[in-house]
C-alpha positions as CSV (number, residue, x, y, z in Angstrom):
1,X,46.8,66.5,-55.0
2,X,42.9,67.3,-55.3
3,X,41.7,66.3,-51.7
4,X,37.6,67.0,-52.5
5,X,36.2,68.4,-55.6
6,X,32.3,68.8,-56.6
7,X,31.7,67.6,-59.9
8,X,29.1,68.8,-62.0
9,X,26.9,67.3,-64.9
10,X,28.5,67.9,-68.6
11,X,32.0,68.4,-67.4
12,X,33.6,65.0,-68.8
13,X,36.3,65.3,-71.1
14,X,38.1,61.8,-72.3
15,X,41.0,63.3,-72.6
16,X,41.3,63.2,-69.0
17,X,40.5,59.7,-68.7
18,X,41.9,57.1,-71.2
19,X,46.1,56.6,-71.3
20,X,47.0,58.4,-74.5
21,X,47.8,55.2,-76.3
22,X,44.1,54.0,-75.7
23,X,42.4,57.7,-76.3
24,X,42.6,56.7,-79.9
25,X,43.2,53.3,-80.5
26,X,40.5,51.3,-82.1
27,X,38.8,48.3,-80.7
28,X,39.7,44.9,-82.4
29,X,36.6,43.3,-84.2
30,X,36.9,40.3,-82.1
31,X,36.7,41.9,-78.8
32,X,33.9,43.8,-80.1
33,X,32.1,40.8,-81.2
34,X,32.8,39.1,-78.1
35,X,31.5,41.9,-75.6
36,X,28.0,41.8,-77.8
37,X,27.5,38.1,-77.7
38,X,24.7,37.7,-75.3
39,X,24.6,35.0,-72.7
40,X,22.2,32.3,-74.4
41,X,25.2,32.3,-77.6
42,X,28.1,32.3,-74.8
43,X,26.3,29.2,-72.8
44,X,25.8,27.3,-76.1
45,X,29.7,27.8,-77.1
46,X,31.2,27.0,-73.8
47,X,28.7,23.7,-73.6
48,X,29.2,22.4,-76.6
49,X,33.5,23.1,-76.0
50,X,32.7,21.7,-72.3
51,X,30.0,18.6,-73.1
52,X,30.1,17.8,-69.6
53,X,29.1,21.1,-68.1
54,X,25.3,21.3,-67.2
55,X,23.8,24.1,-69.4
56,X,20.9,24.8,-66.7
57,X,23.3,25.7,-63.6
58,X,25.5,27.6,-65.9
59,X,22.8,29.9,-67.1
60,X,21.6,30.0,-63.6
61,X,25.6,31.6,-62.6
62,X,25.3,33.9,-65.3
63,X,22.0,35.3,-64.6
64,X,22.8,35.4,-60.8
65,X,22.3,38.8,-59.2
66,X,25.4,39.3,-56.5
67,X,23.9,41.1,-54.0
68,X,27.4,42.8,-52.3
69,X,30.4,42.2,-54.4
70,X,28.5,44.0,-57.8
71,X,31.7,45.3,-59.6
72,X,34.8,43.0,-60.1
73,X,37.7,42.1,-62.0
74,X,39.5,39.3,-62.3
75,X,43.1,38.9,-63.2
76,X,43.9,35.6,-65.2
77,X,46.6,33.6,-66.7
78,X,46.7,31.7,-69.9
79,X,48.1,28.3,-69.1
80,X,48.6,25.2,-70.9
81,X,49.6,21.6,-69.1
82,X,52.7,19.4,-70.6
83,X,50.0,17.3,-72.6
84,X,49.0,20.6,-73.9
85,X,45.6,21.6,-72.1
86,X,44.5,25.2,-72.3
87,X,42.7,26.9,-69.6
88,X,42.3,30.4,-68.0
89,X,43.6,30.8,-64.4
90,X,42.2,33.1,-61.4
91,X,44.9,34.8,-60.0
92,X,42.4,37.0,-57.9
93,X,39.0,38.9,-58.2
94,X,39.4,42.9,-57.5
95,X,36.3,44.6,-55.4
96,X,37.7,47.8,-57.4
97,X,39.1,46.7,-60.8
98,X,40.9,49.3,-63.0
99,X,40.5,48.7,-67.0
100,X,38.3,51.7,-68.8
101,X,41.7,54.2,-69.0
102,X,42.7,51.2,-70.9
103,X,39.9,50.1,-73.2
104,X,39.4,51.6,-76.8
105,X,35.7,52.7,-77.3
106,X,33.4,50.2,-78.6
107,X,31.5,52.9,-80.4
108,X,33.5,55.9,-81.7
109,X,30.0,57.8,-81.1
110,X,29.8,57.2,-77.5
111,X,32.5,58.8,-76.0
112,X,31.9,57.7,-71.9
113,X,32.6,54.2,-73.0
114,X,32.1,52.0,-70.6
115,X,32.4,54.1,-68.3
116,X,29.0,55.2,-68.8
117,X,28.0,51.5,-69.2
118,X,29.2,50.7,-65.4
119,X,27.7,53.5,-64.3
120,X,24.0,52.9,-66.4
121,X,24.1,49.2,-65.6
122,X,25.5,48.5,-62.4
123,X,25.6,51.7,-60.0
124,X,22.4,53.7,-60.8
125,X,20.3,50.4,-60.3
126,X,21.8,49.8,-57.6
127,X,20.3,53.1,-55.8
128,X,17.0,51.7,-56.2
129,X,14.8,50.6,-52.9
130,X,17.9,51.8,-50.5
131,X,17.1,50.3,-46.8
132,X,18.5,53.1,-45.1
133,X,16.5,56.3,-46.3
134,X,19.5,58.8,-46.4
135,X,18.5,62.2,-47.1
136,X,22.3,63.3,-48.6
137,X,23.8,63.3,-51.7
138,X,26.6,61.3,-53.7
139,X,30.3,60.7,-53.6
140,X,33.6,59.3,-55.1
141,X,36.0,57.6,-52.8
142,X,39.3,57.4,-54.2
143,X,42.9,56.3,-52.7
144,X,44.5,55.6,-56.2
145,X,44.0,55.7,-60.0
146,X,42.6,59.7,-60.5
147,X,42.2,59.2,-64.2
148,X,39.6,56.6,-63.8
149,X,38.2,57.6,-60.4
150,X,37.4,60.9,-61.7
151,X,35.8,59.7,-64.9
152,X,33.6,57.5,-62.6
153,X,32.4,60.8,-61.1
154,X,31.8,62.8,-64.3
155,X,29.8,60.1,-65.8
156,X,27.9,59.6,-62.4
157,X,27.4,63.2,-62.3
158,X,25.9,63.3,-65.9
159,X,23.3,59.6,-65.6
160,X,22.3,60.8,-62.1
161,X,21.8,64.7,-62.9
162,X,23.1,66.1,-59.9
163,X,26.5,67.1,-58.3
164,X,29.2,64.4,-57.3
165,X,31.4,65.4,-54.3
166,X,34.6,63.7,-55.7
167,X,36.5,62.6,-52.4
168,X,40.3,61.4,-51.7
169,X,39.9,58.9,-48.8
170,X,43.6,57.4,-48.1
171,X,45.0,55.2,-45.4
172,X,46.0,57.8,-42.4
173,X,45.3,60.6,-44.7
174,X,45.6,64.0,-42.2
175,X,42.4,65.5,-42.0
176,X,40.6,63.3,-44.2
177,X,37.4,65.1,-46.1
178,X,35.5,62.2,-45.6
179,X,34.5,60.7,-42.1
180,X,31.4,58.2,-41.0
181,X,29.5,59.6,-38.2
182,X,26.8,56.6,-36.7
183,X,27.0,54.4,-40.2
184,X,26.7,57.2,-42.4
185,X,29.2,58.8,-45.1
186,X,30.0,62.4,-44.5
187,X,31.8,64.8,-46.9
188,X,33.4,68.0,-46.0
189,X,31.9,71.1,-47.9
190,X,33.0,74.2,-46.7
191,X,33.2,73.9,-42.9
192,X,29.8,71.1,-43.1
193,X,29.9,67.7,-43.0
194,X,27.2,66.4,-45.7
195,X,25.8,63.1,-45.2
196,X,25.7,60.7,-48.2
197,X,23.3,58.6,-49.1
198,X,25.3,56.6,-51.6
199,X,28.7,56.6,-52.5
200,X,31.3,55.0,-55.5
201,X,34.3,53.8,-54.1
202,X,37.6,53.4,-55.0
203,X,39.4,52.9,-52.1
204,X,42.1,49.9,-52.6
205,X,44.4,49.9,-49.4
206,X,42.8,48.0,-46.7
207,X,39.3,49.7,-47.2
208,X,38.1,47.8,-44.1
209,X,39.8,50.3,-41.5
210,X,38.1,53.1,-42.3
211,X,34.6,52.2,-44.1
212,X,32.8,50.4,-41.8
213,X,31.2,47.0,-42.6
214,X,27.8,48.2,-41.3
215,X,27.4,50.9,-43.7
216,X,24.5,52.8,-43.6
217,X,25.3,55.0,-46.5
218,X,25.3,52.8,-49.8
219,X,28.8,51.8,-50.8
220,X,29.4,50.2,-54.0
221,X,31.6,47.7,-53.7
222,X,30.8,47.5,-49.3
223,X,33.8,46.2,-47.3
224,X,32.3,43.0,-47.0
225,X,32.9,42.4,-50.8
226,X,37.0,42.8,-49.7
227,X,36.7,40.9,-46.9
228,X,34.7,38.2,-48.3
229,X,37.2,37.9,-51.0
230,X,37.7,41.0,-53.4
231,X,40.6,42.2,-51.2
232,X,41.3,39.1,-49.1
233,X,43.1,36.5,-50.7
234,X,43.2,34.1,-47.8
235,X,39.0,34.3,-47.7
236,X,38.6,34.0,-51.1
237,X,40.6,31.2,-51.6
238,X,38.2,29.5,-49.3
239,X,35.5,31.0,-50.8
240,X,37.1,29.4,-53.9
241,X,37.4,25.7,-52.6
242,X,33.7,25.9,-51.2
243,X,32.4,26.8,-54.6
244,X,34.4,24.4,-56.5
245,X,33.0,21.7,-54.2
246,X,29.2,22.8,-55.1
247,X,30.2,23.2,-58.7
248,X,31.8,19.5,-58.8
249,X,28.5,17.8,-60.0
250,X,27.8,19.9,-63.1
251,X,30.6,20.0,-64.4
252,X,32.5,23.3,-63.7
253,X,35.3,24.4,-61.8
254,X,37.1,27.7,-61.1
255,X,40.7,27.2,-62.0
256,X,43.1,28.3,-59.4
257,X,46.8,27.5,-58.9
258,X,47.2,25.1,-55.6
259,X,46.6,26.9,-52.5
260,X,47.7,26.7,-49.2
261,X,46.1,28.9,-46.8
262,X,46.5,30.2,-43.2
263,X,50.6,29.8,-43.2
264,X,52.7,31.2,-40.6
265,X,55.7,33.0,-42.0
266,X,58.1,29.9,-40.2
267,X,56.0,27.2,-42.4
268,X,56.6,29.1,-45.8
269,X,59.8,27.0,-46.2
270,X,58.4,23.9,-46.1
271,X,56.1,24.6,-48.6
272,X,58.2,25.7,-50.9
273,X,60.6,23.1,-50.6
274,X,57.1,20.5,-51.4
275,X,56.4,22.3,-54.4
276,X,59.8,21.7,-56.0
277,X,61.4,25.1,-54.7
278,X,59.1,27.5,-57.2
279,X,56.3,28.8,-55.4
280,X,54.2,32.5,-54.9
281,X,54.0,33.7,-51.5
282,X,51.2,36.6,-51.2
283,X,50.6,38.6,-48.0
284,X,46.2,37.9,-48.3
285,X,45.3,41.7,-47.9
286,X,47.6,43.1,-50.4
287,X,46.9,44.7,-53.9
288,X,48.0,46.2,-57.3
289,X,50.9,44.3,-56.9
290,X,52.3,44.5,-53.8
291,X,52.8,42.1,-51.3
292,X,53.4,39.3,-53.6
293,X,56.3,37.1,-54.0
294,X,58.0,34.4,-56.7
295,X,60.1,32.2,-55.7
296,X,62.5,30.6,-58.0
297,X,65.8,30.2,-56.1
298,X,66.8,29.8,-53.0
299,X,68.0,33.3,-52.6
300,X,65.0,35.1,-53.3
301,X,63.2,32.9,-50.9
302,X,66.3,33.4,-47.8
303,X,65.7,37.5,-49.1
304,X,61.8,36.8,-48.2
305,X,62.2,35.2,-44.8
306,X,64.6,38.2,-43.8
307,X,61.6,41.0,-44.6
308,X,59.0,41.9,-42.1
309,X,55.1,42.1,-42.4
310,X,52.1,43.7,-40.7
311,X,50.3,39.9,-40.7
312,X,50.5,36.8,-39.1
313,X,49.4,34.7,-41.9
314,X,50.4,34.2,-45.7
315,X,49.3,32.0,-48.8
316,X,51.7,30.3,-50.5
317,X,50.7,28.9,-54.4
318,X,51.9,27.0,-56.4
319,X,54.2,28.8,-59.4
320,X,53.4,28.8,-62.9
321,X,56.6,29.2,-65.0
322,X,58.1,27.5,-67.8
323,X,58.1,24.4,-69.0
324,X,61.1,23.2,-67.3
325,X,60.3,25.1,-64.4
326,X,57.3,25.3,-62.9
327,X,55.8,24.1,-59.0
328,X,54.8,20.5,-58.8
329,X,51.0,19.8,-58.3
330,X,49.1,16.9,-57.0
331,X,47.6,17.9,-60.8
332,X,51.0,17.8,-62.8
333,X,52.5,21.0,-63.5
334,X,51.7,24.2,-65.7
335,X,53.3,26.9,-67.7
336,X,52.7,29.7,-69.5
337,X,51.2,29.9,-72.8
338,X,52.6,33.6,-73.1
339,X,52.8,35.8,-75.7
340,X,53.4,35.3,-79.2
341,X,57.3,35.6,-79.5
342,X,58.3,38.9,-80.8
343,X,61.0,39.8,-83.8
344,X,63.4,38.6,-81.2
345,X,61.9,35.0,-80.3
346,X,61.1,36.1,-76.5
347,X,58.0,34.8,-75.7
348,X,56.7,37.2,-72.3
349,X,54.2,36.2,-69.3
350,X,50.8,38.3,-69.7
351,X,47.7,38.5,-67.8
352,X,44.6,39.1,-69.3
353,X,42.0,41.1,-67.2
354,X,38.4,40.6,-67.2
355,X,35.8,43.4,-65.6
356,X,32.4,42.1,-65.1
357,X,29.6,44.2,-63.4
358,X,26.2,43.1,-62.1
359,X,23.1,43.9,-64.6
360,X,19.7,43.3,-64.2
361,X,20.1,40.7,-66.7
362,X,22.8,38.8,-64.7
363,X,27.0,39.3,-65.1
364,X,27.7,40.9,-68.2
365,X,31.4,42.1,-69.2
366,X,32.2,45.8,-69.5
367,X,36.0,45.6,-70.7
368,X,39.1,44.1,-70.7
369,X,43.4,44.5,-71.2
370,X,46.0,42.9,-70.6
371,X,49.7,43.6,-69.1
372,X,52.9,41.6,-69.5
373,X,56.1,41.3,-67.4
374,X,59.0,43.5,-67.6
375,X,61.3,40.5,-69.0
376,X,60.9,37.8,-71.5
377,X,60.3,34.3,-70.2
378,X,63.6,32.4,-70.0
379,X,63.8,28.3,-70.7
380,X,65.9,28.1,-67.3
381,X,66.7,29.7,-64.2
382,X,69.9,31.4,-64.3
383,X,71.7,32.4,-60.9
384,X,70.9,35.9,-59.8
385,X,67.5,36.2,-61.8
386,X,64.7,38.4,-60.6
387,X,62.2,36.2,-61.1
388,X,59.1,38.8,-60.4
389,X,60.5,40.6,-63.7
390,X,59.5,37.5,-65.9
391,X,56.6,36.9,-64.2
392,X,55.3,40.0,-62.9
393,X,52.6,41.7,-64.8
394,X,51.0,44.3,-62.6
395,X,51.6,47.9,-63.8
396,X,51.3,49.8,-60.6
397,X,54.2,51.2,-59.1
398,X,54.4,52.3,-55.4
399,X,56.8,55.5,-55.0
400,X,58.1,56.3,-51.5
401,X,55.9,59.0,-50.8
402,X,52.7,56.7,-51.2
403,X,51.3,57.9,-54.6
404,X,51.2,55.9,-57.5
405,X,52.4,55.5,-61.1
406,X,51.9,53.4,-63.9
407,X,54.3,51.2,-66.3
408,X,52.3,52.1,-69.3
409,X,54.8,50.3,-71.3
410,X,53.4,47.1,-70.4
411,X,50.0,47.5,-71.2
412,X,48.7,45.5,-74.3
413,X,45.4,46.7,-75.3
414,X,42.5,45.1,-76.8
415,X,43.1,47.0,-80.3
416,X,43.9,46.1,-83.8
417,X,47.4,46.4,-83.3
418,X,48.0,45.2,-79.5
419,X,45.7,41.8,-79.0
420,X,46.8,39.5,-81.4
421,X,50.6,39.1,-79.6
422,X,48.1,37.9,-77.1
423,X,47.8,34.6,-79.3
424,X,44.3,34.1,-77.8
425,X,40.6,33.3,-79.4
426,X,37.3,33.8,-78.7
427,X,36.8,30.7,-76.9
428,X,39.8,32.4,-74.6
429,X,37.8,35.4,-74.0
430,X,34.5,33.2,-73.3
431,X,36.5,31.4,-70.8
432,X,38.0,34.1,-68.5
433,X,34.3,35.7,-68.6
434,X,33.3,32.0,-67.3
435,X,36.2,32.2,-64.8
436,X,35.3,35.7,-63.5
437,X,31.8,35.1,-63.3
438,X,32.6,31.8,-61.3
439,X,34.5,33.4,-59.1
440,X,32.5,36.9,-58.3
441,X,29.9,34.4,-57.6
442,X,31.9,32.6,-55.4
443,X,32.9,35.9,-53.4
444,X,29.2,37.2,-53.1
445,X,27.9,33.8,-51.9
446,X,30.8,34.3,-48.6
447,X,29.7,37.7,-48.2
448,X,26.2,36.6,-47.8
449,X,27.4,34.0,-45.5
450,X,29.3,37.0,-43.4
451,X,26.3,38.9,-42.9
452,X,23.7,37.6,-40.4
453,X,20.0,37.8,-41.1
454,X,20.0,41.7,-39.7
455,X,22.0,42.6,-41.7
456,X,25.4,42.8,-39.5
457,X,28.8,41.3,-39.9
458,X,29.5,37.9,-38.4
459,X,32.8,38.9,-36.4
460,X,33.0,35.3,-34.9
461,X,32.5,33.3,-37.8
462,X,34.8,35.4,-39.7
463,X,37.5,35.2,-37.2
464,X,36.6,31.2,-37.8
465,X,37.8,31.8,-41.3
466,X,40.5,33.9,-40.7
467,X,42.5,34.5,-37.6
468,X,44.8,37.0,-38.3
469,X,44.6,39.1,-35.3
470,X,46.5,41.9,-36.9
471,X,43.9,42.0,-39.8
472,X,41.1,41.7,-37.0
473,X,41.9,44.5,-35.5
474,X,42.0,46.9,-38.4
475,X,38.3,46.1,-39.1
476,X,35.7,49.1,-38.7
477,X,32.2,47.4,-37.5
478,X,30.1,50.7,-37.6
């Protein structure tokens, strides 16, 4: 494992950074089309499919400029209601999405891909008018996901002209080559610690414990972008809900499964048991996977009671499934559109993922995949089922001795051959860019709310919105 690395300017090489199957894959005309639409021909669309959205306030969400939480991605699921209603379905929002290992190039000529887009759009602006005058260079955090990360870094290396110091930066790492002395990123060259005036980061497992929320060095995505939301599942659900409530009057809404927040592990029963006996359990500060939990049978939930946890304090949501089995809603219940069914007739849960990045133009999409469950969707529960293998559609997988690996099998991409067993349109597409917009927005307007008018965190007020003491403690002020 590469601990540190300086990366230099003209030393990307794709081959390093795209899974094999999307290295040379070719883009499908429809995702092509839909990543060039600007924002006035998406607004018209998605009014004139949604008469009772007001056009003015949607324009206004797409042209909004997030001011923490720049970078996200949004996990959704393509849903449909017994009466037949589509719609697209936040899971979450990730403060560090992966996707551009798994996008085919929009232009065959342009071989940083989005990459370079991010990196163009999003991260060099970003540099601009920085409060804290840092006379230091720039870094890479990484605690997962190399062939991306490292990408990031080349690509960085090349729009900025200067060297990256490409950095690992994992939870209880021994002697870590990164370290903040007073607020301020320092890298390990040599035997020197080099301050950094900005950094990239990629660090997924609870970021918060070891990048401190009062950053003085530039962070893209800051810890207050997790906190608020883009690793925190119990604050953005509430981030969610006080959104929704200002969105009510024109006419839009971001769609979430039914949430119940702040649950102590002894409650989870009861939940369950009030949506039918199917139900997703999530520990809030988990990610790529982990730390989540279906609930189909009684079994799996007495298996889930018997586990222990670092928190206090869960979410339990409501499941979507099958038709004939799926939580009950105060809003009826909903299932799975899935995939188109293959030369076998199985029909499999997929996710579609949606990576948006902050422009000076407003939210604009940089790429998207999708990944779909290990197992096809059954018609009924069956004694002994895993249910996480039907509806499970994460590809990380965590080995024992903390590094990670990817089910590659399970990726669809967005290419000629992979995205129509999605059985999705454009107006799909339009609408999980809608949802991730909604709820980036929704994330960054919390974050602002954390932060006080000097610029510090607002540990009470927080606390207010979250009272997980374990959580509390892991929290790195300065």
């Amino acid at each position: 494992m590469i601990k540190k690395q300086l990366i230099l300017p003209d030393q990307f090489d794709p081959n390093n950074h795209w899974y094999p199957k999307a290295l040379n894959a070719t883009i499908h005309p429809m995702i092509n089309f839909f990543l060039n639409l600007d924002h006035e021909r998406i607004l018209t669309r998605y009014c004139h499919m949604h008469p009772t959205v007001k056009k003015e306030k949607l324009r206004e969400i797409l042209s909004h400029k997030t001011k923490y939480f720049l970078w996200a991605g949004a996990d959704l699921l393509n849903v449909t209601s017994a009466s037949g209603r589509r719609q697209m379905v936040v899971i979450e929002n990730n403060s560090c999405p992966s996707g551009q290992k798994s996008m085919p190039l929009l232009d065959d000529n342009e071989e940083q891909g989005s990459y370079r887009l991010m990196v163009e759009r999003t991260f060099k602006p970003s540099l601009k008018n920085l409060r804290n005058k840092i006379n230091g260079g720039l870094a890479v955090l990484y605690d997962k996901n190399p062939m991306e990360v490292s990408g990031y870094a080349e690509v960085i290396a090349d729009v900025m002209q200067e060297p990256v110091h490409y950095v690992s930066f994992y939870d209880n790492e021994d002697n870590p080559s990164a370290k903040f002395i007073d607020g301020v990123l320092h890298v390990l060259d040599e035997e020197t610690w080099i301050p950094m005036r900005a950094a990239f980061r990629y660090v997924t497992q609870k970021p918060w414990n070891r990048i401190p929320v009062n950053s003085k060095t530039k962070i893209l995505n800051p810890s207050i972008a997790c906190l608020a939301g883009g690793r925190n599942k119990m604050v953005a659900a509430k981030a969610y809900d006080i959104f929704n409530a200002e969105l009510h009057e024109y006419g839009l809404k971001i769609n979430i499964p039914e949430t119940i927040w702040d649950v102590s592990k002894n409650e989870i029963p009861i939940w369950v048991k009030k949506m039918g006996g199917h139900a997703v359990i999530k520990v809030p500060y988990s990610n790529a996977g982990q730390g989540v939990f279906t609930i189909v049978t009684e079994s799996e939930l007495e298996a889930f009671m018997e586990m222990d946890f670092d928190y206090d304090l869960f979410i339990v949501q409501s499941l979507i499934g099958n038709s004939n089995w799926s939580s009950t809603t105060s809003e009826g219940k909903l299932y799975h559109v899935g995939t188109i069914p293959d030369n076998k007739h199985q029909t499999f849960v997929a996710d579609i993922r949606m990576m948006v990045s902050a422009t000076e133009n407003g939210i604009r999409p940089l790429c998207t995949y999708a990944r779909r469950a290990a197992k096809p969707l059954l018609d009924n529960i069956v004694s002994g089922i895993d249910s996480w293998s039907m509806l499970g559609t994460n590809l990380s997988i965590k080995n024992e001795n903390g590094s990670w690996d990817s089910d590659t099998n399970r990726l669809v991409l967005m290419d000629r051959r992979d995205f129509n067993k999605l059985g999705i349109g454009l107006d799909d597409l339009i609408e999980a860019y809608i949802q991730t917009v909604l709820s980036m927005v929704a994330i960054d307007n919390m974050a602002k709310t954390l932060v006080n008018k000097q610029g510090r965190f607002r540990m009470k007020l927080f606390k207010s919105l979250n009272d997980d003491q374990s959580l509390l403690d892991e929290i790195l002020i300065d």
